[in-house]
N, C-alpha and C positions, 0 to 999 in steps of 0.2 A: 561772523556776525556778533559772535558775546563779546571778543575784542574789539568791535567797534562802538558797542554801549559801552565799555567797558574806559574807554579813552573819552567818550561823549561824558562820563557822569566826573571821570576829572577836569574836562575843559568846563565843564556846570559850577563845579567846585572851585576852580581857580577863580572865573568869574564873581559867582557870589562871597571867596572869602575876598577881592580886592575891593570889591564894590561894598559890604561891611566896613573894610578899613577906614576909606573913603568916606564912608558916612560916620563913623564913630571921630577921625579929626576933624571934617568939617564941624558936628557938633560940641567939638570939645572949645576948638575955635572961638566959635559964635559965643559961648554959655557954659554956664557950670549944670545946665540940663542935659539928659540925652533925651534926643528923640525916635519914635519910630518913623522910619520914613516911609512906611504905607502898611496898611492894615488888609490879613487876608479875614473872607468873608467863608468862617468853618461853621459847619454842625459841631456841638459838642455837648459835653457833660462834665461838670467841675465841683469840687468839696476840697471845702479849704481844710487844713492840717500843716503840724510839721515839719513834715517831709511831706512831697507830690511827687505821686506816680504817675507819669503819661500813658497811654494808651493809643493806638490806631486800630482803628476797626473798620470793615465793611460794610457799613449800615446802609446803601445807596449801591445801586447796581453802575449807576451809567451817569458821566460828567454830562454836561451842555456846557458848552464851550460858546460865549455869546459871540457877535461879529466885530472884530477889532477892524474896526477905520482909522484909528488914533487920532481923529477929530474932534474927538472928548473923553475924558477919560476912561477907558477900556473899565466896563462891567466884569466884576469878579465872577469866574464861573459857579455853577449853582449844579446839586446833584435832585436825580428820578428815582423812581422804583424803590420803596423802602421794604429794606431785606429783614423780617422777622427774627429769622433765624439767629443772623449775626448782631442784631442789637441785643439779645437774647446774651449775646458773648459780652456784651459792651457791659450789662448788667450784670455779668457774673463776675466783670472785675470789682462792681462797686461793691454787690454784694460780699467779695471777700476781703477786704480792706475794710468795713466793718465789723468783718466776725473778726479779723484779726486786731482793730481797736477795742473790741471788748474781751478778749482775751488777754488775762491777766500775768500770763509766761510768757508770753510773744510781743516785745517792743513795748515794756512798759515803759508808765510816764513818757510816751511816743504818739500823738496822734497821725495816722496816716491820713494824705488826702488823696484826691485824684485829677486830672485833667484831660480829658478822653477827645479824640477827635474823631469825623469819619473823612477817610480818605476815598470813599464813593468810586472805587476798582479805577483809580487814573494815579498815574506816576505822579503826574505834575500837583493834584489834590493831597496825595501822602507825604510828597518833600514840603508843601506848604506847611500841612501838618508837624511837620516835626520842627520845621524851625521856628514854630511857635510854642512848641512845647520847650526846646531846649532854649530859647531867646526871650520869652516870656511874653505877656502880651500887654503888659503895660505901655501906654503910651509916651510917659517919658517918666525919667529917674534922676533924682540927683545923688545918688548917693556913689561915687566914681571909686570909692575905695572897694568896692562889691562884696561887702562884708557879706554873712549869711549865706545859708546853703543856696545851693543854684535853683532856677526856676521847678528841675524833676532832676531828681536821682539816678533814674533808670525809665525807660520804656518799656512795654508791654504790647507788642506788634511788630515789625507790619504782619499782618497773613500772609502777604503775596511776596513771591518770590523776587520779584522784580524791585519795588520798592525798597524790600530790604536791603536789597546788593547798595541801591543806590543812596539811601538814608547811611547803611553802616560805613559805605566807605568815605561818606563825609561825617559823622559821627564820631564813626572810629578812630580820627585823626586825634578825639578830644577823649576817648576812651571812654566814653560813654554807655554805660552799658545799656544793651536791647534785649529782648530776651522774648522770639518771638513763639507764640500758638499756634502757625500754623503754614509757617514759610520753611519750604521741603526741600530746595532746589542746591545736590549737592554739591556746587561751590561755594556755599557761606559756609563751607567746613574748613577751608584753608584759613588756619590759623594767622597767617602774615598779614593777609588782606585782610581779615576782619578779625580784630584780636577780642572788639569788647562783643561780641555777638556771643547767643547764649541761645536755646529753642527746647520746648517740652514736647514737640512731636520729632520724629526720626527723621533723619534724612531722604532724600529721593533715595539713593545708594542705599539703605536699606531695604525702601519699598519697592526699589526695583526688583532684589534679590530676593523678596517676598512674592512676589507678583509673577518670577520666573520661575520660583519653585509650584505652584500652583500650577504653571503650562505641564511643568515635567512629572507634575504627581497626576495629570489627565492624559499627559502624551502627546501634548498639544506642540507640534514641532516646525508647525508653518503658519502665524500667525501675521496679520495686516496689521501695522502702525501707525496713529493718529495722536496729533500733539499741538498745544498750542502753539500761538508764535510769539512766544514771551519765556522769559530765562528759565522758568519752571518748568515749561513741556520742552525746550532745546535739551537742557542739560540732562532731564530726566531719559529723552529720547536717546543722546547718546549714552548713557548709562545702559539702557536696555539693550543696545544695541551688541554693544563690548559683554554684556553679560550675556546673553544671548549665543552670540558666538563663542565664549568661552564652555558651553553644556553643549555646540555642537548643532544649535536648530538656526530656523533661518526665518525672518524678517521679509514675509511677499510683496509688503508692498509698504511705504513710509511716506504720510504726508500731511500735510502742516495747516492748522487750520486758520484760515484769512481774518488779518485784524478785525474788517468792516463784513459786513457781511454783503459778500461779492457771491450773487445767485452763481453765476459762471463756476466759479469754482467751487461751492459747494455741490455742482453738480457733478462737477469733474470728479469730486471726490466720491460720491455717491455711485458714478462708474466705474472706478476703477473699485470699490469693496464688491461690486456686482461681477465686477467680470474677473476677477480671482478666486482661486479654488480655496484660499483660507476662509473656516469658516468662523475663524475666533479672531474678534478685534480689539485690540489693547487700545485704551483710551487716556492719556494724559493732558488731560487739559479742565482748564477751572470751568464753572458752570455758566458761566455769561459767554465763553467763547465757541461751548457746545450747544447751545441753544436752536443758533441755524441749520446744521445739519441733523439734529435731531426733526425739526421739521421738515427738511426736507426727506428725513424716511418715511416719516408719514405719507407723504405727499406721494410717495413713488412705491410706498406700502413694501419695502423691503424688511422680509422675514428671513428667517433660519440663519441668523449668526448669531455667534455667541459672544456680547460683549465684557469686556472686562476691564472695570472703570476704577482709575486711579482715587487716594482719597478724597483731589479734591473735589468730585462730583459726586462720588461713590454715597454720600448720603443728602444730596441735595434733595428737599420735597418739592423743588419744580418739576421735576422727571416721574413724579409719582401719583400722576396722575392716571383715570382711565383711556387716553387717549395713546398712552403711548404703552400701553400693557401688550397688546399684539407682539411689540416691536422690542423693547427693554427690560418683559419678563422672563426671569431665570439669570439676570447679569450678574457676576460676580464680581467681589470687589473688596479691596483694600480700604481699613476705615481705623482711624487710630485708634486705641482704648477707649473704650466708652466708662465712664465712672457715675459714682453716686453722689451728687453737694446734698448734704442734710442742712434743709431751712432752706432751699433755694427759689423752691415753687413757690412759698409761703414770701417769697420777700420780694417777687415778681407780681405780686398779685397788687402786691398792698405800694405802689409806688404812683406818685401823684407831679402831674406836671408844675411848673415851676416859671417863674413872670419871668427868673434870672436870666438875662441873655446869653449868659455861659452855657447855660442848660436848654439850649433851644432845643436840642437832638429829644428830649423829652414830650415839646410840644409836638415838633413833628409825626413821632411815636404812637400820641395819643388821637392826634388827626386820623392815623392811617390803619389804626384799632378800630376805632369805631366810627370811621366814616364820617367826621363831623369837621370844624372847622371853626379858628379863633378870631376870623376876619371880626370886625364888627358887622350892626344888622340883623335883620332877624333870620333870614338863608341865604344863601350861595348856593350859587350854579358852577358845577365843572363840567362842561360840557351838556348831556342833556338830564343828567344827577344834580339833584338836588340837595343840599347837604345842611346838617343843624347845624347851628351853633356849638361850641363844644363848651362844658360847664366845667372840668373836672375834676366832677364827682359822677363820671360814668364808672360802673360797676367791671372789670376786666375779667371777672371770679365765673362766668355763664360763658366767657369765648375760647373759642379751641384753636390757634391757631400754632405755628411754631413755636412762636415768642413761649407760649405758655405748659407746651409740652417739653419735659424733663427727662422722658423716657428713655433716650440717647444721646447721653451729653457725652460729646467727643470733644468738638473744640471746643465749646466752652469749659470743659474740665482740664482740657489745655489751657486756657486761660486762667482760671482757680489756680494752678501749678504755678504757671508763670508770677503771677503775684504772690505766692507763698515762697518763691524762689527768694526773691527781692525781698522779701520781711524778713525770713531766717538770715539772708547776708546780710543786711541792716541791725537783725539782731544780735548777730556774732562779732559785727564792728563793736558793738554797745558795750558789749561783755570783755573788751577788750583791758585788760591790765596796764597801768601807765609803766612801763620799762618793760614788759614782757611782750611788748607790739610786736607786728612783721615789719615793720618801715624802718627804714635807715634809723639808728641811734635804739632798736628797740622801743623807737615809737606805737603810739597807739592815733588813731582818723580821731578827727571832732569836727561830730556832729554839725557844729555849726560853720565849720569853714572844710565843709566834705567836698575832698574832690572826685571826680567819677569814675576813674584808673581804681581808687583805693576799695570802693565798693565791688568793682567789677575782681580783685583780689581775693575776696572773701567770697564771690559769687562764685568762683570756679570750685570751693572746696563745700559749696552746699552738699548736703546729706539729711537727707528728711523723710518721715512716711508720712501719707497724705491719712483723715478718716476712712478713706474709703481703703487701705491698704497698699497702695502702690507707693514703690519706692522713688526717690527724686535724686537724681545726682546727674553727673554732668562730666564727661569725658574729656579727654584732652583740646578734641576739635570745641566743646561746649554743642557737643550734643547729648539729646538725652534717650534713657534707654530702650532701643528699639523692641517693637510688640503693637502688631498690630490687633484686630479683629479681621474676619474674612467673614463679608455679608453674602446672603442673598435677597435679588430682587421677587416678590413672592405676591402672588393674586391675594387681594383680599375680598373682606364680602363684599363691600360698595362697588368692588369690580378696579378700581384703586391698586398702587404697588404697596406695599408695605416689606419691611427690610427686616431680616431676619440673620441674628450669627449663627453661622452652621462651622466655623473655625476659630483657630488662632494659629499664627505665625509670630515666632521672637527669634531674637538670634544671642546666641549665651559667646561668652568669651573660648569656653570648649568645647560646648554642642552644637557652634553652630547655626548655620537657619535650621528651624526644625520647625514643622505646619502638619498642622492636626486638622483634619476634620470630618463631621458627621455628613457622610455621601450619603445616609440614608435620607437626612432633613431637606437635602438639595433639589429645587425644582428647578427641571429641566424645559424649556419653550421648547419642545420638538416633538413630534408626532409619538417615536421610540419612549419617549420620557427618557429619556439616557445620553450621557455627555457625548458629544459630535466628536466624529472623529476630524480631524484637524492636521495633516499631513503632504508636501507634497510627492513623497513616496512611501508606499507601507513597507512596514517591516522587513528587512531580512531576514529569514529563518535561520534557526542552525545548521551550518552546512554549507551559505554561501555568504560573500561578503557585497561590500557596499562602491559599487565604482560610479566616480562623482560623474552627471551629465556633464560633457563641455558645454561652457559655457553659461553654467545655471549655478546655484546655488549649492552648497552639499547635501540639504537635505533633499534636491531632486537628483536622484541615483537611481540605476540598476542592479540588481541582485545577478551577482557571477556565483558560480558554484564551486567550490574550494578542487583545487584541481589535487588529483592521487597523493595521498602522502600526507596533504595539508587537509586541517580540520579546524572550523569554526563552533564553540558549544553555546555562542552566546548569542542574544538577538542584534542587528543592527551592525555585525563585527566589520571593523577598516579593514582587518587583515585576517588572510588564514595563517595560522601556526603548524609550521611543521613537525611532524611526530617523530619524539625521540628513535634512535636507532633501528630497535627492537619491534619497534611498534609502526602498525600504520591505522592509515584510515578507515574507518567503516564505513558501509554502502552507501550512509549518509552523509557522509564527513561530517558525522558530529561528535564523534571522538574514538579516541585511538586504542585500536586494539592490541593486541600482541599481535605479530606478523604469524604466520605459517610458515614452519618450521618444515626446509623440506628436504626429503634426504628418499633413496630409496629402499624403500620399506619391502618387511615379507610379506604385507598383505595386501598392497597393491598390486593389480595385473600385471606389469612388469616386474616387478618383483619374482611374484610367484612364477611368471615364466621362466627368469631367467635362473630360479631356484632351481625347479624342475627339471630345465636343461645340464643342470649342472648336476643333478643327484641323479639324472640317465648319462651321462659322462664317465661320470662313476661309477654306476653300477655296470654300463657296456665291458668299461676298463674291468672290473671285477669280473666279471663272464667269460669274457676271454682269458684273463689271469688263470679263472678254474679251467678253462678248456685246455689251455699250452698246459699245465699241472698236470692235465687228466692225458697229453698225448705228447707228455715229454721227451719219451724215448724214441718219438717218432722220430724222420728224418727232417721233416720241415719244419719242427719245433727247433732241433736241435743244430740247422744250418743258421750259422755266424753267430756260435753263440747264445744258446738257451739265456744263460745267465744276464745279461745284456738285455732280452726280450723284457725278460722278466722284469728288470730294473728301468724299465722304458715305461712298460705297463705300469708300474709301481711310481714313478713319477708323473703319467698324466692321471695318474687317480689323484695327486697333490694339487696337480694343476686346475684339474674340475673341481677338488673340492674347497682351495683357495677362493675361489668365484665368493663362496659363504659371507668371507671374512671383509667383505667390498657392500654386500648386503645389512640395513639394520643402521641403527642408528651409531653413530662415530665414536667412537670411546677410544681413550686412549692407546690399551693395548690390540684395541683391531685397527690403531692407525698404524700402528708399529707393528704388525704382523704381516700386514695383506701385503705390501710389498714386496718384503723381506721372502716370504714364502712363496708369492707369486716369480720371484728373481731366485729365488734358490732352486725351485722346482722346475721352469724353464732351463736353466743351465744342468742340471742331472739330465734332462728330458735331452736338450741336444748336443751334449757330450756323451749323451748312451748312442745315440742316432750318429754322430761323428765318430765315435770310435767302430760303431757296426759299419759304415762306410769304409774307415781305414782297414778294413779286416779282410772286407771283401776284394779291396783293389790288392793285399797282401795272399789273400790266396791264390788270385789268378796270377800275380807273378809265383807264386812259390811251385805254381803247375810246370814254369817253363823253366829250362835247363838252367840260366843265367841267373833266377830267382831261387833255387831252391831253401838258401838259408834266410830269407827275408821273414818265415810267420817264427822264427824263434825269437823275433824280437814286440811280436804279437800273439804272444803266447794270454792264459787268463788271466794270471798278476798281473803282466805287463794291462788290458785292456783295464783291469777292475783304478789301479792306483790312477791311468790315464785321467779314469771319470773322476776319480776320487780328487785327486789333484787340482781338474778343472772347476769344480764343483765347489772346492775348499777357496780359489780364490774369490769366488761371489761372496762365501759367505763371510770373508773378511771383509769384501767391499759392503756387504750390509750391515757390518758390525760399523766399521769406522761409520760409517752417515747415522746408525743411530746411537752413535754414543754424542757423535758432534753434533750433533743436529734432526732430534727425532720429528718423524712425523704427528703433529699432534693435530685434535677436534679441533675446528676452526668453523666461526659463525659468518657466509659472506653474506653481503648485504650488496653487493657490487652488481650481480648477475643478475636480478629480480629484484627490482626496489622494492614490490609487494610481501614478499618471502627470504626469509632467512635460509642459505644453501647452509646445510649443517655437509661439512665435508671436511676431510682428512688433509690439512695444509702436510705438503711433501718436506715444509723442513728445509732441506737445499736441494736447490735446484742440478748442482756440481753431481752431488752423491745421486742423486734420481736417474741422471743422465749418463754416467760411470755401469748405473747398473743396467739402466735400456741398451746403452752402447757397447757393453761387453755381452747380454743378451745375443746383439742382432750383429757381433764379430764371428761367435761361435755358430751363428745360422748361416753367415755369408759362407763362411768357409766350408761347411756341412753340404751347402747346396752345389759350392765349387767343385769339391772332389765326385759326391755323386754325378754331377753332370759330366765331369770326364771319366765316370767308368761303368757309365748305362749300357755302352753297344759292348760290354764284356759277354764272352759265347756261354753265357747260364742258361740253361730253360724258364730258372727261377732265378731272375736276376736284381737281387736285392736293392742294388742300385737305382733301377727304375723306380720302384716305389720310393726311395728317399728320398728321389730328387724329384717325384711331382709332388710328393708331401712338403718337401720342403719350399719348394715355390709357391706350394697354398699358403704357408707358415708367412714366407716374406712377402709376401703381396698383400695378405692380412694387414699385418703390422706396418707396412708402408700404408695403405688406406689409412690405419688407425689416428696417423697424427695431426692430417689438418680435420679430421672427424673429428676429435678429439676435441683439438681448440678450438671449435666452433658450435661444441655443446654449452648448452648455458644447466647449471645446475646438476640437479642427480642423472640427465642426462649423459654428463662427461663420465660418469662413475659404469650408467648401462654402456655407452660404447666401447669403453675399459675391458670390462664383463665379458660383451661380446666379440672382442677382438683374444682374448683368451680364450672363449669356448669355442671360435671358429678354429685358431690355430690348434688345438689341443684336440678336436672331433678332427681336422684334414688330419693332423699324424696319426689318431687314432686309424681311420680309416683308411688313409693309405697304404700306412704300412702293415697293419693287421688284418685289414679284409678279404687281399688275397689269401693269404695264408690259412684265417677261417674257413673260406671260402671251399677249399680243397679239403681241410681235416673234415668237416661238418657233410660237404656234398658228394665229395668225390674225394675219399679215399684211396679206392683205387692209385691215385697219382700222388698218394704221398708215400712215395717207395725213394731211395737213392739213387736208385736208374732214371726213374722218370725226371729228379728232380739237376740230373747232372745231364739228362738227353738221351740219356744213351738207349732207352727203350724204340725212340724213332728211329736211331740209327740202325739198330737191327733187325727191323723191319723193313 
């Protein structure tokens, strides 16, 4: 759409510059005269001087556009409704252009003058305007060498956003400078397209960024958007839009408010703020094109939303009435700097209408003051009002209307700026040095053949402070520097809105937007007294994150709960964050703990059981140690071998008490121990048990003829070095794996993602498995020979018990290994534990219980007869 005005205001351009040409050679043609070839019919205000400043102002709300039949000459259109307020502006250019001609530093030997028009809020009434301001209004001229400055210097307008695109971009072809109060809409910042434009209020693209931090300082994150349908509320609407979604919130509803006022669609609009759950609604748009839907809340008596209205409505006193206090008290709102003119009320008062026809905007003025009328006659009827004659010498100094209240001068101190803009550049051309210029050759501008490029030159590097303290200068774009006020809408006593600052918003080149304000001063329309919340999902807690609806907006989501591991500490989070290594979640996932470190301890229940078992392991082993001590010389101590018993006993007390060194938190030297001693002390344990086997299949051969020399080679040396021998090569095998490759504390994090397995990493796997498997070679073999010499004719047949012992022993340790790896954690470490105290209590028990058994209960039968048979046989 804005490329379609956009091409419309150059095919305008094209037309009216051929249609000038056209008429400057026909007139050159005919005559050493130029003529005008038709005359527009303006309000205005005029003071000769100098130099002439133009002006456009909104003094007339609404064009009448009469009926063109072109069966006689088409009637110049005529404007309604005269706006106080903004003559009020019209008047503060005049008033400053004569404080500035009696100021003796600022443009001396300079009289400034002015030429003001009202362009009555229509495109077509402000392009007429200016081409009369920059074309002159003289009806004809002879003077063809166009000596003397041009008709105005610089302009002082448009307000509206609209007109200025289309004023500057035919303007600007001549470099003309504009330099508008109150035109916001940020495309007149693209410097290519409009180079001589110049503005004392901020951009839309400021107010935007103003007006969204304000949502984000309430929380306000799903707001309804309403815009005019003019370049002002387009462009400001997409500005919001792109800012908006850059903080992450969402826009429920966008719609544009009808040139004409079309009931239908105001109603439309009126339903759709109704039936959405936003209950804050952004308002961009100027005050003549909010007017019908503002009635129509009335009408439909819609409460509880919270408006928040752009500058250019944000101080309008049409809305400030008791009518619509129900409905538009508590609005916030964007409103540019308000400042102080010293003399302004005073020169407002004292100003008198004028016969000039330049000056008509005066008579009208004065008509609409006081009610009266210049007709001749002695009354006039407007309708069923009767009106005086007007004399002027009515008194202004007793009426209270806008025109005359001072107390919030926004635009019009925008105005004041913009015309002090224009004098300080005018005054630094003046000042200019002949050879020290900026123009080609170190030229300096004159005055009297000034072209509008040259002024607009020295307009970019203005730098000024105003009286009232605010600084003036002018950016790259030729904008100037952003700073708003933030109003509120507020009951007063007539029952009336009355407008109050309870902020400010500016934005610094390194701080930023930054917005201040007194929430305590702030009245809220809502039952709570407290700002609405405004969302269309609440918050996410810490703990879960934000998963968008399909198909809705971002800010309509669900809150998911940060799944194990992951932790969210912040409100509203996209994402959970996973917790370092070490660390995990808390019961909230809102932030990470150290894990639990787990290992098995002595003073948890399994622990302490399996301590226990292993310190009754030991001590069994020790009781019977004293008991064979105490019945050594007996015969069933001393069959296969006392010494051997002894050293049997003497390895499973290592074996039970190795158990310890598996318990307790992992340290280095108990990773490198428990092993090592757990595989030293098994291999003593069944190299004592192997060689007690070989002795006994060595004694029954040495009984029978063909055996007799076979135990000389199983004599005690030969048994003791067997074990010694066997024993020695484990303990090389546990030297070499931990010299190459110790066991060391290892933290897994693999087996419990919640808990740290504090466990004793084996190092190599090679050397682990060297030492299991040369373990479980000397048991295979141990249980081999036992089982081929259990049916030997002993009464006490040693045999037997080795080899059910030893089948406990292998059937253990075959269980242990898929148990094993199929423990998670200090698990793997207790079925370790217990695959050692089961094997270590079967050898205990098998092969020492009978033997207890008989010293302890039945003596008796521990004699050499009983234990060789031969007491049965003689009986």
């Amino acid at each position: 759409m804005a490329q379609k005005k956009q091409e419309m205001w150059i095919t305008l351009y094209i037309s009216l510059y051929l249609s000038f040409n056209c008429m400057y050679a026909a007139s050159v043609l005919r005559s050493d005269t130029c003529h005008l070839q038709g005359h527009f019919r303006l309000n205005g205000m005029y003071q000769d001087g100098d130099v002439i400043l133009g002006g456009l102002f909104q003094v007339h709300f609404f064009t009448v556009f009469p009926d063109l039949s072109f069966k006689t000459e088409p009637e110049p259109p005529y404007c309604e409704k005269f706006d106080m307020e903004s003559f009020q502006q019209a008047q503060t250019m005049a008033f400053a252009i004569n404080e500035i001609n009696k100021n003796p530093d600022l443009l001396p030997n300079i009289t400034l003058g002015y030429n003001l028009y009202d362009n009555c809020v229509r495109l077509g009434m402000a392009f007429r305007a200016a081409m009369s301001l920059i074309s002159g209004t003289e009806k004809s001229f002879s003077n063809l060498n166009c000596t003397g400055p041009p008709p105005v210097v610089g302009i002082v307008g448009d307000p509206s956003s609209t007109p200025s695109i289309a004023i500057s971009s035919v303007l600007g072809l001549f470099r003309v400078p504009i330099v508008s109060y109150y035109a916001t809409c940020s495309c007149l910042s693209e410097r290519k397209k409009y180079p001589s434009f110049f503005r004392t209020i901020p951009s839309d693209a400021f107010q935007v960024r103003a007006m969204v931090q304000i949502l984000r300082h309430f929380g306000w994150t799903w707001v309804g958007l309403i815009y005019s349908d003019d370049d002002y509320g387009v462009y400001a609407a997409q500005s919001f839009h792109q800012e908006m979604q850059l903080f992450g919130h969402c826009v429920a509803f966008s719609e544009i408010l009808p040139h004409y006022n079309n009931p239908r669609d105001i109603q439309r609009i009126i339903g759709m703020i109704q039936a959405s759950t936003a209950r804050v609604v952004v308002v961009f748009s100027t005050s003549s094109f909010l007017l019908p839907l503002m009635d129509e809340v009335v009408l439909q008596n819609m409460t509880g939303r919270q408006w928040i209205a752009s500058e250019a409505w944000a101080t309008s006193p049409v809305y400030h009435t008791p009518r619509l206090l129900p409905y538009l008290g508590g609005t916030l709102g964007i409103a540019v700097r308000r400042g102080k003119i010293q003399g302004l009320h005073d020169f407002l008062l004292h100003i008198r209408p004028s016969n000039e026809p330049k000056n008509n905007m005066l008579r009208i003025f004065w008509e609409n003051m006081f009610g009266c009328s210049y007709e001749t006659g002695a009354t006039v009827k407007d309708g069923e009002q009767v009106k005086n004659i007007c004399t002027g010498e009515e008194d202004p100094i007793p009426t209270n209307t806008p025109y005359t209240d001072v107390s919030g001068l926004r635009a019009a101190y925008n105005v004041y700026k913009a015309v002090y803009a224009l004098a300080h550049a005018l005054h630094d051309l003046m000042q200019c040095e002949e050879g020290r210029g900026p123009f080609s050759g170190n030229r300096c501008a004159d005055i009297n053949k000034l072209k509008p490029w040259q002024l607009v030159h020295y307009l970019q590097k203005v730098n000024f402070t105003t009286g009232f303290g605010d600084h003036v200068s002018f950016d790259k774009n030729g904008d100037a520097l952003a700073i708003y006020d933030v109003l509120n809408w507020q009951p007063s006593s007539d029952g009336s809105i009355r407008i109050y600052t309870v902020g400010v918003v500016n934005e610094g080149a390194t701080t930023g937007m930054v917005l201040k304000l007194e929430e305590d001063a702030i009245y809220w329309n809502f039952e709570t007294k407290k700002p609405p919340r405004s969302v269309c999902s609440e918050s996410c807690p810490p703990g879960t994150r934000r998963a968008t609806r399909k198909g809705l907006p971002v800010c309509c989501f669900d809150c998911l709960p940060c799944r194990d591991g992951d932790i969210s500490n912040s409100t509203d989070a996209f994402e959970c964050t996973t917790c370092p290594d070490e660390f995990w979640s808390s019961p909230d996932n809102n932030q990470c703990v150290p894990k639990e470190v787990e290992f098995l301890s002595y003073e948890e229940p399994l622990g302490i059981s399996l301590t226990t078992a292993s310190l009754l392991g030991t001590c069994f082993s020790g009781l019977v140690m004293i008991d064979f001590a105490h019945h050594r010389n007996t015969p069933i101590v001393r069959a296969n071998n006392s010494e051997l018993s002894f050293l049997l006993l003497l390895s499973l007390k290592m074996c039970f008490l190795c158990v310890l060194l598996f318990i307790g938190q992992p340290q280095l030297w108990t990773c490198q121990l428990r092993h090592a001693v757990f595989g030293i002390s098994f291999v003593l344990c069944i190299s004592s048990i192997l060689v007690k086997t070989m002795v006994v299949i060595a004694v029954f051969k040495s009984s029978r003829p063909e055996g007799k020399g076979t135990m000389k080679w199983f004599g005690a040396v030969q048994q003791r070095c067997t074990v010694l021998l066997l024993t020695a090569l484990q303990v090389v095998i546990c030297a070499v794996w931990l010299s190459s490759a110790s066991p060391t504390p290892h933290k897994n994090n693999h087996y419990i993602r919640s808990k740290i397995v504090y466990e004793c990493a084996i190092g190599s796997v090679a050397g682990f498995s060297v030492l299991l498997g040369y373990i479980g070679l000397l048991a295979a073999v141990s249980f081999l020979l036992a089982f081929l010499a259990r049916n030997l004719p002993d009464n006490f047949n040693e045999a037997k018990f080795i080899t059910f012992s030893m089948l406990i022993f292998c059937a253990v340790w075959i269980a242990f290994v898929p148990a094993y790896v199929s423990s998670p954690g200090k698990y793997a470490v207790a079925v370790e534990i217990f695959a050692i105290l089961a094997s270590s209590f079967g050898l205990l028990v098998a092969i020492f219980a009978p033997k207890c058994y008989i010293i302890l209960l039945h003596p008796e039968r521990n004699t050499k007869n009983a234990i060789m048979g031969r007491e049965t046989q003689n009986k």
